[in-house]
Structure formats: structure tokens, C-alpha cells
N, C-alpha and C positions, 0 to 999 in steps of 0.2 A: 580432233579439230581440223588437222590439215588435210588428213584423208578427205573429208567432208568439205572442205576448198575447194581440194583439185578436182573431185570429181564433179564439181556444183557447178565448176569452171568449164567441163569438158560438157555439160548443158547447158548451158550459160548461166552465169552467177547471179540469176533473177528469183529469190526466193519470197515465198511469202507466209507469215509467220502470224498466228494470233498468240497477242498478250494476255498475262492472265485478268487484266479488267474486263477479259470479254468474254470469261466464263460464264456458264449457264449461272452459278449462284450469284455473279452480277458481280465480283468484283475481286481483289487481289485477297489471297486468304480465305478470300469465304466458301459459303458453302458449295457442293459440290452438285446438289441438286439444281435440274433446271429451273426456271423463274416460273416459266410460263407452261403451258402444258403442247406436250409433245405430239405432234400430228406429221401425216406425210409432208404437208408444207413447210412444217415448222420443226425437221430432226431435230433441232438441238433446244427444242424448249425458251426461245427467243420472250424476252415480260414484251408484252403487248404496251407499246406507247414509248418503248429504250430506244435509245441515239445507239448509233455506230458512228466509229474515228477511223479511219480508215488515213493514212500516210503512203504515199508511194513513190518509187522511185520516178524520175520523169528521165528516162533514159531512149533506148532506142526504140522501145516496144511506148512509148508515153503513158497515158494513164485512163485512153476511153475506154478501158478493157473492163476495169472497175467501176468506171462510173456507168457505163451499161450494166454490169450486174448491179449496182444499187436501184436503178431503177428499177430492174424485176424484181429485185426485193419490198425495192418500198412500196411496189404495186400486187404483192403475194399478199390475195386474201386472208391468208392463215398468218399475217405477221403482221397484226392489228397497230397502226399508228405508227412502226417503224422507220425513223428517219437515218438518214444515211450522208456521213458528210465525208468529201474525198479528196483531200490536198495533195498539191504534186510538189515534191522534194528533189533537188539534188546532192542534199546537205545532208543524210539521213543518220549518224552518227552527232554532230554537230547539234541539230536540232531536237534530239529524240532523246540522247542522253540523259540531260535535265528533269527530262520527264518520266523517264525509270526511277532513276536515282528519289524523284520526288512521290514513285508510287503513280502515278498518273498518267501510262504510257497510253499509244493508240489501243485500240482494238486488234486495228489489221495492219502489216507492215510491210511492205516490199524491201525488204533488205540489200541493194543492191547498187552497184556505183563505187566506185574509186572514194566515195567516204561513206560507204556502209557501218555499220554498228559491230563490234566485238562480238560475235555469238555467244563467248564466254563471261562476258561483262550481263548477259541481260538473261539467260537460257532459267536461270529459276522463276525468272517474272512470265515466260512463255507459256503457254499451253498445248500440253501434248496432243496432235492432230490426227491422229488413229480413227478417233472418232469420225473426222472429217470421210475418210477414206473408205469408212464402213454404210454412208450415207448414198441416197438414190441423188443421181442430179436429174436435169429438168425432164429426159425421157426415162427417167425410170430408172435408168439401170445402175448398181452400183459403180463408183467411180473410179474403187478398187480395180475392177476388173475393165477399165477404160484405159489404163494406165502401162506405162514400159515396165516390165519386170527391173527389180532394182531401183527405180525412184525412190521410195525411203532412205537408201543409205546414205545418202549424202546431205541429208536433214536430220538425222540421225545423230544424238550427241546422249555418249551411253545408254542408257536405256531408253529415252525421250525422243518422240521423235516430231524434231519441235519447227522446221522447216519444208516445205516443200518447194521443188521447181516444177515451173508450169508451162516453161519452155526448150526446144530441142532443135539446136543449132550445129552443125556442121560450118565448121572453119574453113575459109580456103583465101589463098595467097591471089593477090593483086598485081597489075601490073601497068602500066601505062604504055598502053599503044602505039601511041607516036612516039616516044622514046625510043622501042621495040625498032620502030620501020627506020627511023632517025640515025639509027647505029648498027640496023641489017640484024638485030639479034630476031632470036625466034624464041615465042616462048619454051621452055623446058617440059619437057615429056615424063622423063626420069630425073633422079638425084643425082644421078651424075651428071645428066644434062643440067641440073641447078648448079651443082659446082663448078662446069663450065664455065656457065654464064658468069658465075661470080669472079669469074679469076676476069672474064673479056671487062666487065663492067671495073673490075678495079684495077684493069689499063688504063680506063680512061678518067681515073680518079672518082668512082661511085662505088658503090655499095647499095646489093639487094636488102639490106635489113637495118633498118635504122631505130635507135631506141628514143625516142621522141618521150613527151609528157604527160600525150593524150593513150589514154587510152593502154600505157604500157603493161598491164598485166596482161594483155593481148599475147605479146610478144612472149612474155614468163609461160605462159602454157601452152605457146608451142614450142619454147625451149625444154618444158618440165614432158610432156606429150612426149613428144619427139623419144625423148630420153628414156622413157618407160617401154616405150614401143621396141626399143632396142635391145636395154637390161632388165628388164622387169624389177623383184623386188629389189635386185641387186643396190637400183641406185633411185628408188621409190620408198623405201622404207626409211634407210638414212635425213632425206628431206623430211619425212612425216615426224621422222622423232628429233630432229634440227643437232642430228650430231655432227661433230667437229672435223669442218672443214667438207661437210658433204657435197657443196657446190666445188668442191676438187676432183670426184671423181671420171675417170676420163672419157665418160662417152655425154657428160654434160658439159668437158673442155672443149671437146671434140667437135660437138653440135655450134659452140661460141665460138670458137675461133678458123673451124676450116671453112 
């Protein structure tokens, strides 16, 4: 489960997930065959005239991404009557729960946000998306082979592979320029030149790294990053399996408090 965090983290933690009501047999338990019948438009066997629920995150990517593919959906010849409904969530734990717990989940989910859903609270109601990945998208080509080597793993929860991320982010540290010019500093080149700056900045009573309420697991993975980049399993394995006293180890001290 944590392996599958952090590495979901270092793509950004924007996953999207079908629940099992939106299997081909049309619903939680049922059967396994498609509704409808299977065509290049239609891989997965869609009943001609079914709703889609679709739920998504309204974060920094928003949600026209989806409701542009409903449209092509609802407009694919081969997916007779298909309507498509797409609400944007910030609450996606919060509001979703209820409707696991009641059998009644969405369809599609954007899993993602500072109140996203327990993967492990919902991963039997999901459906395994294999399927998905062995399918042509709109040029034809399998999707499979559109994709970064290793994308599965971290949608991956034992055998199931019940999430995917659909975006690929690169992190980088901020600064404020007139600050910069205000106090003669320059930006940092190297790490030592960042440890420089830190010690000038907290002459003057600042600090480069503040843990705020927005957005803080921001921060967790470039403290968790950082640290891996240094120890590898050494102090990557311990966090994964939450043994005692792992956030003691010294090169994740090391990274908090030099």
C-alpha cells in the first residue's frame, strides 16, 4: 500500500480507478461477461442505452479532461444511447465512502486530493484495469504500449491492478524574486549552495521550507524523495512497512533539520 503512495506521489497522486458497478456484467458481483457486444468502438462490451458516474477530483488538472472524453463517448457510434454524467469533487473520501459501503459507488473515480479514499477500504469493490491497457485508444494503437514502463506499479495492489496515473510531473522548488534581490541572495545552484542560503535566510529570521496546511504532503515527498535518493532501501523499506521509530533514521533527521 505505501510503496504504491509514494511512488503515485513521485507521478502525482492523480489516479483513476473503475469500480466494480461498471463492469461489463453491469454491476457489483455480477457477471463477468460484457452487456453489450464487443466491437473496435466498443472493447469493453458497453449495454447500449447504460449511464456512466463518473466522480473526479477538481484539483489542479480540474475535470475538462473527462468531460471531453464523455463527450466522445457519448458521440461513439458503437456506444448506442450512452450517457455520461461528470461531477467534480474535492471531498472524494468524504462523499464516496457512503456509497461503497451502500454497494452504489461511481463508475470512474479520480482518487486524489488531501481527502482521497483509503485504497484499502474500497480495492475489492474496484475493478481490475488490465483490460483497460490491453485496449486500442482513438489512433488505434494499444495504450499499453503508449505508456512509461512501470506505470502499473503503483496502481498495483497484490495481484489487482486497480489504479492507474495519467499524469507525469516533475517537482521543483520556488522562490520569490524580490525577496532574492531585497536581501542580495541568489538563487542556489547546488545543495550546498541551498544550505548556504538557509543558514543567510535564518539570520534574518526565515526559513526556506515551511510546513503550511496546504498542500503539505507536497513537502512529505520531497522529505520521503530526498531521503531515498540518498539511502535507498536502507530507509525506504522501514517507512513502507511503518516500523518503529523509522522517521528516526538519520538521513531523513538529516534532510529536517540541516
Amino acid at each position: 500500500m505505501l510503496r504504491g503512495a509514494a511512488v503515485a506521489a513521485v507521478l502525482v497522486p492523480v489516479g483513476l480507478t473503475l469500480a466494480s458497478c461498471a463492469a461489463p456484467g453491469g454491476g457489483t458481483g455480477g457477471s463477468s461477461a460484457p452487456a453489450g457486444e464487443v466491437t473496435a468502438d466498443n472493447p469493453f462490451g458497453v449495454a447500449a442505452d447504460s449511464s456512466v458516474d463518473a466522480v473526479i477530483f477538481d484539483g489542479g488538472y480540474g475535470v475538462d479532461y473527462v468531460e471531453n472524453a464523455a463527450k466522445i463517448m457519448q458521440a461513439n457510434k458503437g456506444l448506442s444511447g450512452v450517457s455520461v454524467k461528470v461531477s467534480a469533487s474535492t471531498k472524494i473520501a468524504q462523499e464516496l465512502q457512503p456509497r461503497f459501503v451502500g454497494g452504489n459507488p461511481p463508475d470512474l473515480i479520480d482518487n486524489s486530493g488531501a481527502n482521497s479514499i483509503g485504497w484499502n477500504t474500497i480495492l475489492e469493490q474496484l475493478e481490475d484495469l488490465s483490460e483497460v491497457l490491453e485496449a486500442n485508444n482513438l489512433e488505434g494503437e494499444k495504450i499499453a504500449d503508449t505508456l512509461f514502463d512501470g506505470v502499473k506499479a503503483p496502481g498495483t495492489f497484490g495481484d489487482k491492478f486497480a489504479a492507474l496515473n495519467y499524469v507525469f510531473t516533475t517537482y521543483g522548488l520556488w522562490y520569490s524574486a524580490s525577496l532574492f534581490e531585497e536581501n542580495g541572495w541568489e538563487p542556489p545552484k547546488t545543495w550546498q549552495d541551498l544550505k548556504t542560503l538557509g543558514a543567510a535566510a535564518k539570520e534574518k529570521g526565515k526559513y526556506l521550507f515551511l510546513w503550511g496546511k496546504e498542500a503539505a504532503t507536497y513537502y512529505q515527498t520531497f522529505v520521503i524523495d530526498s531521503a531515498v535518493i540518498q539511502s535507498g532501501d536502507d530507509v525506504r523499506l522501514p517507512l513502507e512497512n511503518l516500523a518503529e521509530d523509522c522517521w528516526s533514521h538519520p538521513t531523513l533527521q538529516a534532510i529536517l533539520t540541516e
